[in-house]
C-alpha positions, 0 to 999 in steps of 0.5 A: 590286737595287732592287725595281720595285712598280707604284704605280697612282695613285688614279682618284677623287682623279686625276680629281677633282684634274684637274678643277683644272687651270685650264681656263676654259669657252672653253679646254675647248670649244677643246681639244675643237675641236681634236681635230675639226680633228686628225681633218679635220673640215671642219665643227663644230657646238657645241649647247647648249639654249636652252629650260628644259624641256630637260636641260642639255648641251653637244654637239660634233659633227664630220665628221673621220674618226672613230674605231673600238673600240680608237681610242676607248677609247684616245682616253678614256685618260689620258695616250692614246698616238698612235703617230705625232704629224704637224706638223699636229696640235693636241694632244700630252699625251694629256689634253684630251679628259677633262681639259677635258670633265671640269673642266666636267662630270661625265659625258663621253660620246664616241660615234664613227663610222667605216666605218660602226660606231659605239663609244661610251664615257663616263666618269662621275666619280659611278660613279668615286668609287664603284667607285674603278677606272680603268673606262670605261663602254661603251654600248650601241647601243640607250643610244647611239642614245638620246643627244642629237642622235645623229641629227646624227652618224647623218647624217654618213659618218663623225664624232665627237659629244663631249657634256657633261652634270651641269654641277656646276660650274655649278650652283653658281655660278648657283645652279642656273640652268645654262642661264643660265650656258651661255649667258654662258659661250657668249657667250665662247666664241664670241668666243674661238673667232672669234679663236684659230681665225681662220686656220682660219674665214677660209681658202680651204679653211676650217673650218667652226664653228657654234654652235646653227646660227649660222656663225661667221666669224674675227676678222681681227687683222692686217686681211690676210685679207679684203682687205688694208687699203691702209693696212696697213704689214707687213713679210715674213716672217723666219725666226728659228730652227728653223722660227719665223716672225715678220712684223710688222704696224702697223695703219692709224690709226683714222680709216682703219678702216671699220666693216667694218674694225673688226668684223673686227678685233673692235670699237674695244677691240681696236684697243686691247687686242690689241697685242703678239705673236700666237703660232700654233701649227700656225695656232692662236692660243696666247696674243696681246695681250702684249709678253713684258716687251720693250716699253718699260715708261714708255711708255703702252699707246696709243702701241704699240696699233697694233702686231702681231708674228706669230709662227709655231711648230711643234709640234715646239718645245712644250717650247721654248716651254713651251706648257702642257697647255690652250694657253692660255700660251707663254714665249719661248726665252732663245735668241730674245728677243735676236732678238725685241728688234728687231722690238718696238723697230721696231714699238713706234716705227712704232705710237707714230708713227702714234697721235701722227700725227707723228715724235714721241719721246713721254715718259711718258704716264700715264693719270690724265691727261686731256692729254698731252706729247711732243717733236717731232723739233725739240725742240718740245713738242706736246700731244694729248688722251690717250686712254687716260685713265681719263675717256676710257676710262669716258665711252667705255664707254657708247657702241657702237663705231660712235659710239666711233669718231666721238668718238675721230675727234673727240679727234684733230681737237681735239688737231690743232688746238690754237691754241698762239700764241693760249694763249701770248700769253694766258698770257704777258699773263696774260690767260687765264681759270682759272675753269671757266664754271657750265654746264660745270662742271654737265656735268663734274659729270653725268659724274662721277655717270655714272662713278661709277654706272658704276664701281659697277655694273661693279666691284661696288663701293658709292658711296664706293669709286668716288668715291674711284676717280674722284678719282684722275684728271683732272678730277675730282682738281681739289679744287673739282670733287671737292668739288662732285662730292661734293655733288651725290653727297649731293643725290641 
């Protein structure tokens, strides 16, 4: 009969080896979040310090229920056991309190607070590689109430401050400027929390998140949650299978949206980039902006980019959907796809309408082109200035997006009004002229050199590289403007 040895893993090479696991900045501060809105917590503060003189750490503070000795110490396990999972929790593994605090920093210290007692526990990876066993280091009241900000957690009737300190992954890509690096990497975290926990921050009985003070208020992807846009073409609600949800959205043309729509919706370039499904599980945002390879594949992303399909699942289909350990990635059951197939093909059509402003059937758009060509229903060609093109794109990315959406207004008037009947008899009496006049040459030039000013600041390329990637497009593949873009290049 087989003989039953216990094999305990190594801690130093564990911990250390989950250090690894993926999780970005933003992701670790989100798991953290959700623990707080797991444990009730009606409001969340995230501090990190502004100021050099101050030692760097990231503190988030909650009012949930908090948790007592045993509680804790369980919550600060690897692989902690939850006797009875409800369907509104965010977690399930066990693992992201330490697995995303600890892929951040090196020291992780939890102080809780509930009835009126507090318990308080941290796991250093230094005094881990040193002792090598799986010991967690209970604090004491008088080194507790020494923490940063536990005078926050002292005011609260019940609570839970996580803090983080020793940022060695910091240090060494900022070269030891880790206030620098909290800084950037806030920046996207706040960007990432407005979005994934939308449907917390912008309901009646919300959720409320700070950063250093500041409330956060929730992206509005579908434009519904505010005030639903008049212009908004949503369907109900389905039910697929097994408590998933789908509703699809087409979001109203740009030249419908109001400043305050386009905030909402999280700038101009989310119009653009944020298409496809929304995947929510327990009204947390898993993964967004991706058709799962069901759209069609020679169709340009801007003709689709005013569509949204929300799909709701349970936590109890996490294996299902095989959502990952950080929440950050979700595949659709085989059984569904078929059922997905409808609502994207629907969608994609409605969105692709919209964005061509007419009934068209669009052919292939590619975006080196700077015009464009579809087929009416009638079997009549009618052009539009592509807007996705690769010039467009880059000239667009030195304005804000209020001035964005001036120009993009603009491109539509143009392309509405094209004097087909006056082309056509000029080309057809070959009496159009080819030759491009001096003073917008010189200006297509000067675009150019902005481009390519642009292309290597942004990618971090040298001069050449970003000719050679502009001249892949129009205009600048033209050899004429490419050969006076490259003297103009040696001029300077």
């Amino acid at each position: 009969m087989a003989k039953r040895i216990e094999n305990i893993p190594s801690p130093d090479v564990l911990m250390n080896s989950m250090r690894s696991m993926g999780y970005s900045f933003k992701s670790a501060i989100a798991d953290i979040i959700d623990n707080s809105i797991s444990a009730f917590a009606k409001n969340i503060e995230i501090i990190f310090p502004t100021n050099s003189l101050e030692e760097p750490y990231v503190a988030i503070i909650d009012d949930g229920c908090g948790m007592d000795d045993n509680e804790l110490f369980n919550a600060m396990k690897y692989g902690s056991v939850k006797e009875n999972y409800s369907e509104f929790d965010l977690g399930r593994y066990g693992l992201g309190l330490k697995s995303a605090s600890l892929s951040q920093c090196r020291v992780l210290t939890v102080i809780s607070k509930k009835n009126n007692v507090y318990s308080c526990f941290r796991w250093d990876l230094d005094d881990v590689l040193i002792t090598k066993k799986w010991e967690c280091l209970k604090l004491e009241k008088n080194e507790y109430e020494r923490l940063v900000h536990f005078d926050k957690l002292n005011k609260l009737d019940s609570g839970t401050l996580v803090l983080w300190q020793n940022f060695d992954v910091a240090y060494k890509k900022f070269d030891g400027n880790i206030l620098s690096f909290l800084s950037e990497e806030m920046f996207d975290a706040e960007e990432h929390i407005k979005l994934t926990y939308h449907r917390f921050l912008n309901a009646k009985d919300r959720i409320n998140i700070y950063i250093n003070n500041v409330k956060l208020i929730g992206y509005d992807p579908f434009l519904e949650e505010y005030r639903k846009h008049p212009k908004l073409d949503c369907r109900k609600p389905q039910e697929l299978d097994e408590g998933v949800i789908i509703q699809q959205y087409i979001l109203p043309h740009q030249v419908d949206l109001s400043r305050d729509d386009i905030d909402a919706l999280g700038g101009m370039d989310a119009i653009r980039d944020q298409q496809g499904f929304f995947v929510y599980r327990n009204n947390r945002l898993i993964i967004h902006s991706t058709w799962f390879k069901l759209a069609a594949k020679n169709i340009s992303p801007e003709l689709y980019k005013y569509g949204r399909i929300k799909v709701d699942i349970p936590n109890s289909m996490d294996d299902v959907w095989e959502i990952d350990i950080k929440k950050q990635n979700a595949v659709v059951p085989r059984k569904i796809i078929n059922m997905l197939k409808n609502a994207v093909g629907n969608v994609c059509r409605k969105s692709t309408n919209k964005t061509t402003k007419r009934a068209r059937l669009t052919t292939e758009i590619n975006d080196d082109h700077l015009w464009s060509k579809s087929l009416t229903r009638e079997n009549k060609d009618v052009f539009f200035i592509n807007q996705n093109s690769k010039f467009i794109r880059n000239f667009l990315d030195d304005f804000d997006d209020k001035d964005k959406t001036k120009i993009l207004r603009l491109l539509d008037v143009i392309s509405q009004s094209i004097p087909y009947d006056d082309i056509y008899n000029s080309v057809c009496q070959k009496n159009q002229n080819t030759e491009i006049d001096k003073e917008i040459l010189d200006s297509i030039i000067q675009i150019g050199l902005e481009q390519i000013n642009h292309l290597m600041a942004f990618r971090q390329i040298d001069l050449m590289e970003a000719y050679k990637a502009i001249i892949q497009y129009e205009p600048f593949n033209d050899e004429m403007i490419s050969h006076k873009l490259m003297e103009a290049m040696l001029d300077e």
